[in-house]
N, C-alpha and C positions, 0 to 999 in steps of 0.2 A: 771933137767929141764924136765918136761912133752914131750911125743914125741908128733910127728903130729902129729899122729891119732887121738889124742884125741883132740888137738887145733882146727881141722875143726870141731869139737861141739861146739867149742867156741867164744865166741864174746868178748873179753877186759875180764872181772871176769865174763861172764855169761854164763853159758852152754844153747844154745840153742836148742840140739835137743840129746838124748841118749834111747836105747835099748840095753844097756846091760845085766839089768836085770830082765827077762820078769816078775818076782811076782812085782816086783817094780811099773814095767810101767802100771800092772793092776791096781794096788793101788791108784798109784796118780792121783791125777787130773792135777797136773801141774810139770814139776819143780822147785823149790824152791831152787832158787840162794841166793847169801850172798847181804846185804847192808852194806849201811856207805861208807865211803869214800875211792875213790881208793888207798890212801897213807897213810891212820890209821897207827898212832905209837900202839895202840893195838887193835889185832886181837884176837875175843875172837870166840872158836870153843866147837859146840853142836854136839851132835851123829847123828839126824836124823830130817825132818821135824813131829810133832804130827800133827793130823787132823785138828785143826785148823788153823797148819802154810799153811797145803796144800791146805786148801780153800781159805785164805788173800795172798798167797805167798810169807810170809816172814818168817823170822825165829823168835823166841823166841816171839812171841806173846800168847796172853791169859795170865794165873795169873804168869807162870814162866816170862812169857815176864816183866808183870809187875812188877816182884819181881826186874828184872835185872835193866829195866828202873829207881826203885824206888833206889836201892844203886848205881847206879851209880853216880846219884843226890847226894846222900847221901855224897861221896868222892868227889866228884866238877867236875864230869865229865858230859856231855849231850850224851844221845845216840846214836845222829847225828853224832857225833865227832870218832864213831869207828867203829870200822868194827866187822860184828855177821854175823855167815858162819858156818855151819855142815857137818861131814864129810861125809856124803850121802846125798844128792839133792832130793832123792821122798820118799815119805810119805811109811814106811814099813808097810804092813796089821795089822791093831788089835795093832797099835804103838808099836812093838816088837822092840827090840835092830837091829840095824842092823847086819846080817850075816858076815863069816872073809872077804866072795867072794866078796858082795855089798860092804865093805870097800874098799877091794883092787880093785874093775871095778873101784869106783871114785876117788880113790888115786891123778889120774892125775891132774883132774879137782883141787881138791883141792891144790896142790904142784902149780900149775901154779897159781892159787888164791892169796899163800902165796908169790910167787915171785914175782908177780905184785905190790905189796901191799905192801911188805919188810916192815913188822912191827917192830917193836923194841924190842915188846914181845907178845907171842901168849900164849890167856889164853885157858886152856881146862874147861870145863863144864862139868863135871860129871866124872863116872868109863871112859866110853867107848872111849869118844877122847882120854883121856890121856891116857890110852892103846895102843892106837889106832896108836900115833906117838910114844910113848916112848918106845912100844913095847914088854910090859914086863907086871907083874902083879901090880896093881896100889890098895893101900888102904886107897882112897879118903879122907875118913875123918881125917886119923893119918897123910895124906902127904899134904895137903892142903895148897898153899902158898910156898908151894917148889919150887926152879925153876931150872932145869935141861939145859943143851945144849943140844939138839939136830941134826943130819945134816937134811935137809929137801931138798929135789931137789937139792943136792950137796952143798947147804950151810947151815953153822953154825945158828942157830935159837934158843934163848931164849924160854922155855916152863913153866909156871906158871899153873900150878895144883890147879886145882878148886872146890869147891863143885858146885854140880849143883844148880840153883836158887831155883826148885820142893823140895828138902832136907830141904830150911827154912821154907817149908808151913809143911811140917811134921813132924820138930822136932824144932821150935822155940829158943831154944840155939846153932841153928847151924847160927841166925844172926851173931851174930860180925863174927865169923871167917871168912863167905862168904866176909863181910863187908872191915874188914883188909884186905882180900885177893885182892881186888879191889882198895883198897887205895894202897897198897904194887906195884900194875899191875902198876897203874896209875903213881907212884913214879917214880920205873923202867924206864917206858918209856919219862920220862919228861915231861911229858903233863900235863897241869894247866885244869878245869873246861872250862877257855875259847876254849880250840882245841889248845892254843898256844904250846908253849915250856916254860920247866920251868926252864932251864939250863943244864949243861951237863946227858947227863944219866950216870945213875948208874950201865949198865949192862957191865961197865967193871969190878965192882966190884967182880963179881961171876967164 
């Protein structure tokens, strides 16, 4: 569980107010919190806001946005229906990766996120999330669709390894695998197209 100190930032999943990393806080214009709904059975996690998330304030907007929007459709899910959230909140200078220190200042913020929200399975998006919780060296494209346990804020957490959505605009046979990996997310967590349930999940299988 997140301590206080980082909760009085917070409002329900939204971080209202942080200075902890002053390159950051020059950078952004805003914070850039997670949307989708407070109780998503998948939570899918990005490394950082790009310039365009930091002008709109949300996440995975412009062509990656619309890569994710377009297969999500694709496997019979709506974007409405889940929750998209990165592990840093303000927009890094020059869209760099974010730093170990920027990871670890928003750890909190994010750990209280995923508690709130208790998804069923948390997809990562790119090298950097999945590093980022599994803690270790990640090589995205050969582990793609893997799904690990994790603990997260002292609990057991489902983690699905993703390619980033930016990977299908630059290598065009990196579709289906992104594609499967999203049908596979959506499987997992029992969720049908419509946001229902689609019978029991499968994440006792693993």
């Amino acid at each position: 569980m997140a301590n206080t100190d980082s909760l009085e930032n917070m409002d329900g999943l939204e971080v209202t107010a942080c200075e902890r990393c002053p390159e950051l806080c020059e950078s952004r214009s805003r914070i850039v919190n997670g949307v989708g709904p407070d109780d998503a059975a998948v939570l899918f996690l990005g490394e950082a806001p790009g310039a365009q998330e930091d002008e709109e304030g949300e996440p995975f907007v412009g062509r990656s946005g619309d890569v994710l929007t377009e297969e999500l459709r694709n496997v019979g899910l709506d974007r409405e229906t889940v929750r998209i959230t990165n592990c840093v909140r303000c927009r890094p200078p020059d869209n760099r990766n974010p730093r170990k220190e920027e990871l670890a200042n928003c750890r909190e913020y994010l750990e209280r996120e995923i508690d709130l929200v208790d998804p069923e399975v948390i997809v990562t998006l790119g090298k950097v999330p999945a590093e980022h919780l599994l803690d270790r060296s990640v090589a995205v494209t050969k582990e793609t669709g893997n799904v690990e346990e994790v603990r997260i804020a002292g609990e057991p957490r489902r983690v699905m390894l993703c390619l980033h959505p930016a990977a299908t605009l630059y290598d065009r046979s990196q579709r289906e695998p992104f594609e499967e990996t999203l049908a596979e997310a959506a499987s997992l967590a029992g969720v049908r197209g419509d946001g229902g349930e689609s019978g029991q999940s499968r994440l006792g299988d693993f």
